[in-house]
C-alpha positions in Angstrom: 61.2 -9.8 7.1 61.7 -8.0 10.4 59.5 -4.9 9.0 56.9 -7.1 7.1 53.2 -5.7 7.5 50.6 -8.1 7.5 46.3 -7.3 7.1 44.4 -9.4 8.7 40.8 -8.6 7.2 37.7 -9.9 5.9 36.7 -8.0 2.3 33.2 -6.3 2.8 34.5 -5.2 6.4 34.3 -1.8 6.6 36.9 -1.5 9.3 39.1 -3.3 7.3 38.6 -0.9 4.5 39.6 2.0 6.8 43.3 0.4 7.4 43.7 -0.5 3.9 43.1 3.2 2.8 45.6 4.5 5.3 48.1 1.8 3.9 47.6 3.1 0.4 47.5 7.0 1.3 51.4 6.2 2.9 52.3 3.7 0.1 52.8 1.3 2.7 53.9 -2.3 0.9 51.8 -5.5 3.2 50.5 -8.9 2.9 46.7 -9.4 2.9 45.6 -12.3 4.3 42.2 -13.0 3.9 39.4 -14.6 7.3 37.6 -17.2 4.8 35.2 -17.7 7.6 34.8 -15.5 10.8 31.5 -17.1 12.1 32.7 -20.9 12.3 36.4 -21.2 11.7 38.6 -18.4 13.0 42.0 -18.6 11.5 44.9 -19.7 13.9 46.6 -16.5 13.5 43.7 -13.7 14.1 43.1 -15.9 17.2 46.4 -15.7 18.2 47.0 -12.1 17.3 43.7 -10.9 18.6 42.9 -13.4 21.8 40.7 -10.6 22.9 38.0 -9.9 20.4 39.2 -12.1 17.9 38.0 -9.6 15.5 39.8 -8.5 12.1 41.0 -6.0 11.4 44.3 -6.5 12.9 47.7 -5.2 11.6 50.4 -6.4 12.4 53.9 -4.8 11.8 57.0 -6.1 12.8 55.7 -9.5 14.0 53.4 -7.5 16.7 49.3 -6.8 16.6 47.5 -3.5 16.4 43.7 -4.2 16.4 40.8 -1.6 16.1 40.4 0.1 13.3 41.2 3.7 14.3 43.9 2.7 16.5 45.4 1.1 13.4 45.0 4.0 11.2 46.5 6.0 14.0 49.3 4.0 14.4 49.9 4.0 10.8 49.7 7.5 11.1 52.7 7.4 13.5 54.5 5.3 11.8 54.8 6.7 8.5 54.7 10.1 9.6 57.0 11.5 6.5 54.8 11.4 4.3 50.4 11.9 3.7 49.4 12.8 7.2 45.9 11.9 8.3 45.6 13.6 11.3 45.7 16.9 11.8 49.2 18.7 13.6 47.2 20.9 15.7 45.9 19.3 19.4 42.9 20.4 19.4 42.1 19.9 15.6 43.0 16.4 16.0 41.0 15.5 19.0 38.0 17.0 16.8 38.8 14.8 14.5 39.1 11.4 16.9 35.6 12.6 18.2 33.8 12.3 15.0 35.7 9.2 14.3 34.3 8.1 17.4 30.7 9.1 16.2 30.7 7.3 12.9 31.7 4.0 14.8 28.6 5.2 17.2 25.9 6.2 14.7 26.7 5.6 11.2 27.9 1.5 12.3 25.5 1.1 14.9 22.2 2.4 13.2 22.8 1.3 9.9 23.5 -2.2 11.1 19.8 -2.1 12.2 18.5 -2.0 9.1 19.7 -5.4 7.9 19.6 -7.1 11.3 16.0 -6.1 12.3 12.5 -6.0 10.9 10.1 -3.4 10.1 8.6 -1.0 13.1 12.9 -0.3 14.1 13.0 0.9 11.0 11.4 4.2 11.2 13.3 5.0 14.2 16.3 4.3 13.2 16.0 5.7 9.8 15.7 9.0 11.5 18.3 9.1 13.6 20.6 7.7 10.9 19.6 10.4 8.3 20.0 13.3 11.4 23.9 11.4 11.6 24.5 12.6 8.4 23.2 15.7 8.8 25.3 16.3 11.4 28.2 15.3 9.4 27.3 17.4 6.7 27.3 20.4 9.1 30.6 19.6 10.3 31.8 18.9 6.3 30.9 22.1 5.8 32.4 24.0 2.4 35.4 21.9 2.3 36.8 19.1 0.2 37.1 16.9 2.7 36.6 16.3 6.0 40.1 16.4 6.3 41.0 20.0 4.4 41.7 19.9 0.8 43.4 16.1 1.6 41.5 13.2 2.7 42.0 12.9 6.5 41.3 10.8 9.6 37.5 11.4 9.0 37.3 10.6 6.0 39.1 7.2 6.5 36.0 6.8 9.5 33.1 7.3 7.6 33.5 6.5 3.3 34.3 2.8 3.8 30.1 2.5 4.9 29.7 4.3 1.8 30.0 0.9 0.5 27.3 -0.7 2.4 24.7 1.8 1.3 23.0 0.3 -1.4 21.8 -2.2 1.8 21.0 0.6 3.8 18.9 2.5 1.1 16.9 -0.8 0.2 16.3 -2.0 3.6 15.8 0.6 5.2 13.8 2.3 2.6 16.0 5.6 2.2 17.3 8.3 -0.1 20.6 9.7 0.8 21.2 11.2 -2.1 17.6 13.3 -1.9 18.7 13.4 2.0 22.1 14.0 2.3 23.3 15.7 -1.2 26.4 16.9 0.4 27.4 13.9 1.7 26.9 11.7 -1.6 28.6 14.4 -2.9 31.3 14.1 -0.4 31.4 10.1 -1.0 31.6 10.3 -4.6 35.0 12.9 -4.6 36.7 10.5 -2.1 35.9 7.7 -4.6 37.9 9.7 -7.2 41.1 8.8 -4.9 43.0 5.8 -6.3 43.4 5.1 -2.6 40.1 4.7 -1.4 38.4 3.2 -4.7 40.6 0.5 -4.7 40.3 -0.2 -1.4 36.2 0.1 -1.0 34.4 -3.1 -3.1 31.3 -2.3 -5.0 28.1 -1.8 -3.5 26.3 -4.3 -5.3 28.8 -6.8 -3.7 28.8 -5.7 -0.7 24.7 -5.8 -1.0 25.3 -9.6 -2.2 26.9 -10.5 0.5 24.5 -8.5 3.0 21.4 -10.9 1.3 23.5 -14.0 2.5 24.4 -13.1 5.6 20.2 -12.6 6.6 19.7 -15.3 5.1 22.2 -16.9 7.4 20.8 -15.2 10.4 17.3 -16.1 9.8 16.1 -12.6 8.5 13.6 -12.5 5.5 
């Protein structure tokens, strides 16, 4: 079909998660097609669709790749512009909006990945700074609903898919974000009450599953 849409995606990724949300919030119809293995056997397709990073997520629409997350969502954005928009109309709002898109990618992603990758004395570090990330985000949550308004937004589509990965945050990296950061489990909990993102985000316990594997794959105990 000439305007078939295609995910490329792995299930716990979180990036993956972002595009699927912003294919639900537009009622976008699409194929998933699942990466069995993305350590040892790259599928044919992401390879050939992403000869770059070879990384999922990629979308593709009308037989053509869009990879990176936020690009995608933007693109869908674009796209599907009649209906759910995600980003905001106003320039400036919406540059906002790319920046602290930008910053979950570069705090929330990067710190929180330290805490199942590494051992003990990052830990402390790391848990600081990840805790302050939230605060920040908090701050810029503010009294709103959402990050995006009273609708879920660009920002929001960032940040809750990690949501999902918390449960490995909180036990390896020995935190509480929900004595921490109340506004933002509060925050994570309303955008779970959207049909969109709840059945687009997998449990945390699974997601923690899967975590165990995967340092047990990399040599982590």
């Amino acid at each position: 079909m000439a305007d078939e849409v295609v995910l490329l995606d792995f299930w716990p990724s979180p990036f993956g998660m972002r595009v699927r949300i912003a294919l639900a919030e537009k009622g976008v119809k699409y194929k998933y097609k699942e990466e069995e293995d993305l350590v040892r056997n790259k599928s044919p397709l992401l390879l050939q669709m992403n000869p770059v990073h070879k990384k999922i997520p990629v979308l593709i629409h009308k037989g053509k790749p869009v990879c990176e997350s936020l690009i995608a969502v933007q693109y869908i954005d674009e796209v599907w512009n009649d209906r759910s928009p995600l980003l905001p109309s106003d320039p400036y709002q919406r540059a906002q909006a790319r920046f602290w898109a930008d910053f979950v990618d570069k705090k929330i992603y990067e710190i929180g990945r330290i805490f199942y990758t590494k051992k003990g004395e990052e830990h402390e570090a790391a848990k600081k700074e990840f805790i302050d990330a939230l605060k920040l985000l908090e701050e810029q949550l503010g009294d709103k609903t959402y990050f995006g308004g009273d609708k879920l937004g660009f920002v929001d589509i960032a940040l809750v898919p990690f949501y999902s990965w918390f449960k490995a945050y909180e036990t390896f990296g020995n935190l509480n974000t929900e004595r921490d950061c109340p506004k933002f489990t509060a925050w994570a909990k309303r955008c779970l009450k959207i049909e969109s993102v709840s059945k687009s985000l997998p449990d945390q316990q699974k997601v923690y599953d899967f975590i165990v594997e995967l340092r047990k794959y990399l040599g982590i105990v």
